[in-house]
KEKE-3310 file (N, C-alpha, C; in steps of 0.2 Angstrom, whole numbers, plus 5000, padded with zeros to 4 digits):
npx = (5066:5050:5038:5022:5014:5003:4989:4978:4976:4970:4957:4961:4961:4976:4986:5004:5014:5030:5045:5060:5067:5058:5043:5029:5015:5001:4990:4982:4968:4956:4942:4936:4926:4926:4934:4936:4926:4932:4945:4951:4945:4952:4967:4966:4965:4976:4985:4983:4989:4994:4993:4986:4992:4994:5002:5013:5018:5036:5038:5028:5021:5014:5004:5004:4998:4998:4978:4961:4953:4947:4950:4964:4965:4959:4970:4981:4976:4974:4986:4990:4984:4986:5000:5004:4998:5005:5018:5028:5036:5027:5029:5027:5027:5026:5012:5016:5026:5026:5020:5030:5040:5038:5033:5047:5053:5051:5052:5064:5067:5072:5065:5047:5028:5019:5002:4989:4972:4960:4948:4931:4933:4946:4964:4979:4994:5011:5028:5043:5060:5072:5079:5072:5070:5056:5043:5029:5013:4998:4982:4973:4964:4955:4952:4963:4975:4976:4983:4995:5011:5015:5026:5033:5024:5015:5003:4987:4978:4985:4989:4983:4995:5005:5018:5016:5001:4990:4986:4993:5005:5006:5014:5027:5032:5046:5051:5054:5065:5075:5075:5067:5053:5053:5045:5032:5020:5008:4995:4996:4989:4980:4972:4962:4950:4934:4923:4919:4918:4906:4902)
npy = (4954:4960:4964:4972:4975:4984:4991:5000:5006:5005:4995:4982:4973:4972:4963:4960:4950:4950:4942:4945:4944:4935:4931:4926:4928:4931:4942:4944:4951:4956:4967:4978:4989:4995:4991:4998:4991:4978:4976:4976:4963:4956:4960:4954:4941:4938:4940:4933:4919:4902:4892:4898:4908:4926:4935:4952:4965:4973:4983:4994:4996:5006:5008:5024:5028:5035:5034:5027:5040:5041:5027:5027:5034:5027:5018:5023:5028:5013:5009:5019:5018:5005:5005:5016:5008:4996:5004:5004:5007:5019:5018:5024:5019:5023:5019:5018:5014:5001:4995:4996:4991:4976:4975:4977:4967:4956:4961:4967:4981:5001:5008:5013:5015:5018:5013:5018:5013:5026:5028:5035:5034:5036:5035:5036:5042:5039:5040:5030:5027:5015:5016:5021:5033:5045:5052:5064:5059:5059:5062:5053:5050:5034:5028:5032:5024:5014:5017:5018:5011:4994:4987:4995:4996:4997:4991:4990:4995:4996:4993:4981:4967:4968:4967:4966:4967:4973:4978:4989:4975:4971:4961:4961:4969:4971:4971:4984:4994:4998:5012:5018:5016:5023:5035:5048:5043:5047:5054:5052:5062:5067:5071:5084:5086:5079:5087:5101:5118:5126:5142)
npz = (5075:5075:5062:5058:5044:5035:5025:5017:5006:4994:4986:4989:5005:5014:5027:5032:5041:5047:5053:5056:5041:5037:5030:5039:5040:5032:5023:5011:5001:4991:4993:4990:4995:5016:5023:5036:5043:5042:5045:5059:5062:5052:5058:5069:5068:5061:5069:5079:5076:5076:5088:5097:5101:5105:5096:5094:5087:5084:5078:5066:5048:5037:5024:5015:5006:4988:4988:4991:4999:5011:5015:5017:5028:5038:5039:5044:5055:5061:5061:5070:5081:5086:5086:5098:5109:5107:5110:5100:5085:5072:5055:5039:5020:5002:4994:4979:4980:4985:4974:4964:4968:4968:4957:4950:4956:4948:4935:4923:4922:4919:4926:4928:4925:4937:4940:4949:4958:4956:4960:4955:4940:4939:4937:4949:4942:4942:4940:4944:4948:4948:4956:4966:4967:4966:4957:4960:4961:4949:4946:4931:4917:4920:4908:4900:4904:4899:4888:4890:4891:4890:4894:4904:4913:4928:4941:4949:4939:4926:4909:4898:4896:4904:4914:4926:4938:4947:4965:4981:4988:5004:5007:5001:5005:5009:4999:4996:4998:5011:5018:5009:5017:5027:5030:5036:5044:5039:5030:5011:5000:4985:4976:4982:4993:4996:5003:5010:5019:5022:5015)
capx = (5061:5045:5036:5014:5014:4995:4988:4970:4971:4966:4951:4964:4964:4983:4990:5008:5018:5036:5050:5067:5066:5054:5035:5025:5010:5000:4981:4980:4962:4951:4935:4932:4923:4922:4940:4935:4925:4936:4952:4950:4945:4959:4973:4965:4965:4985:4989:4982:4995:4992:4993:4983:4996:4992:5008:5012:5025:5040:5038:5023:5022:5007:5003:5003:4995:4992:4975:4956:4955:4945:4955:4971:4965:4956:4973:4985:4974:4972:4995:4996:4983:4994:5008:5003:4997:5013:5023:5031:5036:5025:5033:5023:5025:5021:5009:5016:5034:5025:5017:5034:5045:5034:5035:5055:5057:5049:5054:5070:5067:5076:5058:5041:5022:5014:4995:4983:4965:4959:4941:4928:4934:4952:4970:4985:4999:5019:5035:5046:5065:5073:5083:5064:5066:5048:5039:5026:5009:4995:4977:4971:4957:4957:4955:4970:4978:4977:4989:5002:5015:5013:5033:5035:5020:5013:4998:4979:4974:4993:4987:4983:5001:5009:5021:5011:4995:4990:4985:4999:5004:5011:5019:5029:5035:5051:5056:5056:5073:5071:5075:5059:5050:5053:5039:5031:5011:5006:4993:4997:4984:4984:4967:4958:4944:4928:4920:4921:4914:4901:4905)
capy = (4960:4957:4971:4972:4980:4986:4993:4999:5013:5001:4991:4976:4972:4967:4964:4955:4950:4947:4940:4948:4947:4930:4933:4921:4927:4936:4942:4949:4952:4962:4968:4985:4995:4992:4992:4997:4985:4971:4977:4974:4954:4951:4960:4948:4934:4936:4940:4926:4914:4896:4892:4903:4914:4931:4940:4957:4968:4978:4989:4995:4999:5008:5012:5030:5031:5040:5027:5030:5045:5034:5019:5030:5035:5022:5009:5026:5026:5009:5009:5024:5016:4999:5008:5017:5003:4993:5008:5003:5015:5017:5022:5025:5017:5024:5014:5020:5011:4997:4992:4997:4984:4971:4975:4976:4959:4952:4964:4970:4991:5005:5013:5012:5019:5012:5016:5015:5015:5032:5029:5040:5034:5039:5032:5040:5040:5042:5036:5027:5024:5008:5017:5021:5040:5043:5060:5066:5054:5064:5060:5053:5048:5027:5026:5037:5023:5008:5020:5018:5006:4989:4984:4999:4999:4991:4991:4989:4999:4995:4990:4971:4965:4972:4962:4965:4968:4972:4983:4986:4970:4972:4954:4962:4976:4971:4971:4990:4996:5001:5021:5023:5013:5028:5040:5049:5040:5055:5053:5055:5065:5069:5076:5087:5084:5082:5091:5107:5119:5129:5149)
capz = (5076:5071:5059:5055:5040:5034:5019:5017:5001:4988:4985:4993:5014:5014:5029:5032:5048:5048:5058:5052:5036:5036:5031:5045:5039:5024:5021:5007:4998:4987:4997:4988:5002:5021:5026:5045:5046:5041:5047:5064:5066:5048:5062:5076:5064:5058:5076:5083:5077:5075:5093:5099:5107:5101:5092:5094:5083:5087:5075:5061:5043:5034:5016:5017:4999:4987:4985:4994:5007:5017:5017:5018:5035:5041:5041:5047:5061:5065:5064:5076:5088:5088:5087:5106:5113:5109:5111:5095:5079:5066:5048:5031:5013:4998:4988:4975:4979:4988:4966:4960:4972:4966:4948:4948:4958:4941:4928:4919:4918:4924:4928:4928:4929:4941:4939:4956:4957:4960:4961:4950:4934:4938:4941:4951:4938:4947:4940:4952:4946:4950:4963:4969:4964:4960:4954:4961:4958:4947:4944:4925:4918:4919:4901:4897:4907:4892:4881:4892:4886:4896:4893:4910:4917:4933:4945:4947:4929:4922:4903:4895:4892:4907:4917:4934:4939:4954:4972:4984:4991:5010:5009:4996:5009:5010:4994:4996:5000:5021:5018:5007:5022:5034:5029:5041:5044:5035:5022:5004:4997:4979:4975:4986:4998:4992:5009:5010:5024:5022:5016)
cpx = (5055:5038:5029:5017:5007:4992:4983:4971:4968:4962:4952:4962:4971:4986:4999:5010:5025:5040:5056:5064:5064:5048:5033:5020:5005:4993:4981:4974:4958:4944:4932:4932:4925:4928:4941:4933:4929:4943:4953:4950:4951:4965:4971:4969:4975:4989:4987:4986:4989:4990:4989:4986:4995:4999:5008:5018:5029:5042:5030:5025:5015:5008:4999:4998:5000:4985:4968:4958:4953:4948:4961:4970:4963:4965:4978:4981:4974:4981:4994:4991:4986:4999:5009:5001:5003:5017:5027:5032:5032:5027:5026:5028:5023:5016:5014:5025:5032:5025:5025:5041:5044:5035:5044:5058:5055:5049:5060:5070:5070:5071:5052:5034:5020:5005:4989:4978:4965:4950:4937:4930:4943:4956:4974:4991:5005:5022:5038:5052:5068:5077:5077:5067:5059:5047:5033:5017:5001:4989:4974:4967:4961:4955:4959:4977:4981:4982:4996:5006:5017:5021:5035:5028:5018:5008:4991:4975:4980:4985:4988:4991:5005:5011:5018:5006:4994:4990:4992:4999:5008:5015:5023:5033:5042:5056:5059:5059:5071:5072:5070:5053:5051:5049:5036:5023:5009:5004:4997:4991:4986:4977:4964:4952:4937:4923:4923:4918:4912:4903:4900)
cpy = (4958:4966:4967:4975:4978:4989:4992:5007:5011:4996:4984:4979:4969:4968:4959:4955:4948:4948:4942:4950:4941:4932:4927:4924:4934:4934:4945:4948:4956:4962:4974:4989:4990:4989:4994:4994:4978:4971:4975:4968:4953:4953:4955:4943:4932:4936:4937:4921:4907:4890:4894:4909:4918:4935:4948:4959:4971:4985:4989:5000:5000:5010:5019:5034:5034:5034:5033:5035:5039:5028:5020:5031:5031:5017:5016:5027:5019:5007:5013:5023:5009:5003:5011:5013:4997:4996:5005:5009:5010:5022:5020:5022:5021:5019:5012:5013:5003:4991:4990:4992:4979:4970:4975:4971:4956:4957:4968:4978:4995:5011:5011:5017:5015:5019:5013:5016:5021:5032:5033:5039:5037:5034:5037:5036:5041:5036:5035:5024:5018:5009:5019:5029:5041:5052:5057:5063:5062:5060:5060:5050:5039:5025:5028:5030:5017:5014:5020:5011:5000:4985:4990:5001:4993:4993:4988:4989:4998:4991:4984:4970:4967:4966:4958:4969:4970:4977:4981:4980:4969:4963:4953:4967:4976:4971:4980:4992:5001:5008:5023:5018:5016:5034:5041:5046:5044:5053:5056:5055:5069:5075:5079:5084:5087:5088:5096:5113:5126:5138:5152)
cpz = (5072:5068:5056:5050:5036:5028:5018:5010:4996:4990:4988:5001:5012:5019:5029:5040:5046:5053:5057:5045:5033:5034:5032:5043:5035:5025:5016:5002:4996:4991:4996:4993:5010:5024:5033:5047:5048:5042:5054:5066:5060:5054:5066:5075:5064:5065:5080:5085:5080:5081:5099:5105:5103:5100:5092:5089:5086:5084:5068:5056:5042:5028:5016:5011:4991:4986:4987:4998:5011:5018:5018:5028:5039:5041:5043:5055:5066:5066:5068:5081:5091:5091:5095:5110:5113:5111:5107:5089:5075:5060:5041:5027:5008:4994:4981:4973:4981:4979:4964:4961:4968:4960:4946:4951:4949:4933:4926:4914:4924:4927:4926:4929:4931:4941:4946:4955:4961:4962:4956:4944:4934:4940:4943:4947:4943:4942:4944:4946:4949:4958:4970:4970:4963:4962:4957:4959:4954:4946:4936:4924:4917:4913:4899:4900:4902:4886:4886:4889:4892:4899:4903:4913:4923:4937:4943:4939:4926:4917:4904:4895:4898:4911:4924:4935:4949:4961:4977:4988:4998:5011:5004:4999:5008:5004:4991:5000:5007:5022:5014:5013:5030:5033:5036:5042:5044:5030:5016:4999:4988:4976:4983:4989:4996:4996:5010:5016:5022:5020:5021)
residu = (UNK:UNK:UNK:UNK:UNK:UNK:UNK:UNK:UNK:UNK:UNK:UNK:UNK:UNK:UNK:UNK:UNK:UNK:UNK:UNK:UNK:UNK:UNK:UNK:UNK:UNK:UNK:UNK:UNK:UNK:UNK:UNK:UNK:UNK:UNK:UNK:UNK:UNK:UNK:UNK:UNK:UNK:UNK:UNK:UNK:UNK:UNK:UNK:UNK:UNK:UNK:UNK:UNK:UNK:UNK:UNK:UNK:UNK:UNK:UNK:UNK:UNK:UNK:UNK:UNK:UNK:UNK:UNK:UNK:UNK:UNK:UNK:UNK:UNK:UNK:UNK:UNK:UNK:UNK:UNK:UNK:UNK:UNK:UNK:UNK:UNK:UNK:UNK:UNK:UNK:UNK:UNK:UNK:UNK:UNK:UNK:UNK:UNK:UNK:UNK:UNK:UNK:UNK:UNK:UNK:UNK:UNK:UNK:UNK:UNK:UNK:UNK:UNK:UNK:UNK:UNK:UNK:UNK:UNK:UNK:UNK:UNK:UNK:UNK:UNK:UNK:UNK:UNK:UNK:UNK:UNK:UNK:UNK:UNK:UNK:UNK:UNK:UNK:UNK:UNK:UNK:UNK:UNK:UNK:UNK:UNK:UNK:UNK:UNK:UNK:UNK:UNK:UNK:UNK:UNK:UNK:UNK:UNK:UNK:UNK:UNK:UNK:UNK:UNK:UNK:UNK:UNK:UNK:UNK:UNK:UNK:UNK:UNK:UNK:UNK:UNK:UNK:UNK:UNK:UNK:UNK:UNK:UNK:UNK:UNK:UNK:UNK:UNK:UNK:UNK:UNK:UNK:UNK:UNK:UNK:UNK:UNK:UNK:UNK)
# end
């Protein structure tokens, strides 16, 4: 079975393809902004194949966040219009578990914070237990985020000294255990929307 799996809430494009439980092909890169634009030709690119036969999946993963709204939405859209057009499932990620996989293949804890870019001088704080329990993600300021202790932290803003660094990596999906990989593609929104209407 062959699974896309996508991720647009952080400052990274990361897409992955795999074939069971093979990964045949990985995009992952930091471009900031501009996630709609460049989502589109990277899926082309990855689903082109070497051949030029174009790939398609039998299933979709999305990173459901918590990370940008805008990039939250933009890559849960671009999985549930794949998703209709294969007529394949799409299931959500949390970022949050995506950081904390990553971090527990290469470090020896029975928990972690994983710290994400929030934008505006913030990060989204969440514990994640090894069994991938995780609390609730909370917005902190990005300098409160250097007092954390680097021995259990991970992510983008994780402190100097910390095991792993780093935005979610979808060619890292699979190291999260396939029951927190059944979310609904349903944002995860942690702060409020800055748009409001009008009283």
């Amino acid at each position: 079975m062959r699974l896309l799996a996508l991720s647009t809430s952080s400052p990274a494009l990361s897409l992955a393809l795999f074939d069971g439980d093979k990964l045949i092909a990985r995009d992952h890169r930091s471009i900031g902004r501009g996630h709609a634009e460049a989502l589109v030709p990277a899926l082309a690119a990855l689903l082109g194949g070497a051949d030029g036969e174009a790939r398609r999946a039998d299933a979709i993963l999305v990173d459901v966040g918590p990370g940008s709204f805008t990039g939250i939405r933009i890559g849960i859209a671009a999985a549930r219009a794949l998703g209709l057009a294969w007529n394949v499932p799409v299931t959500g990620v949390s970022a949050s578990a995506l950081v904390a996989a990553a971090a527990f293949a290469r470090m020896d804890v029975d928990a972690l914070t994983v710290l994400l870019d929030a934008g505006r001088g913030q990060a989204f704080a969440s514990r994640v237990d090894r069994d991938f329990a995780m609390g609730e993600a909370a917005p902190i300021a990005a300098a409160a985020a250097a007092a954390h202790d680097p021995a259990t932290t991970a992510g983008a803003l994780a402190p100097a000294g910390a095991a792993w660094h780093g935005d979610p990596d979808m060619g890292d999906a699979l190291l999260v255990p396939a029951a927190f990989r059944q979310l609904p593609p349903a944002a995860i929104y942690v702060r409020p929307v800055d748009a409001v209407l009008p009283l």
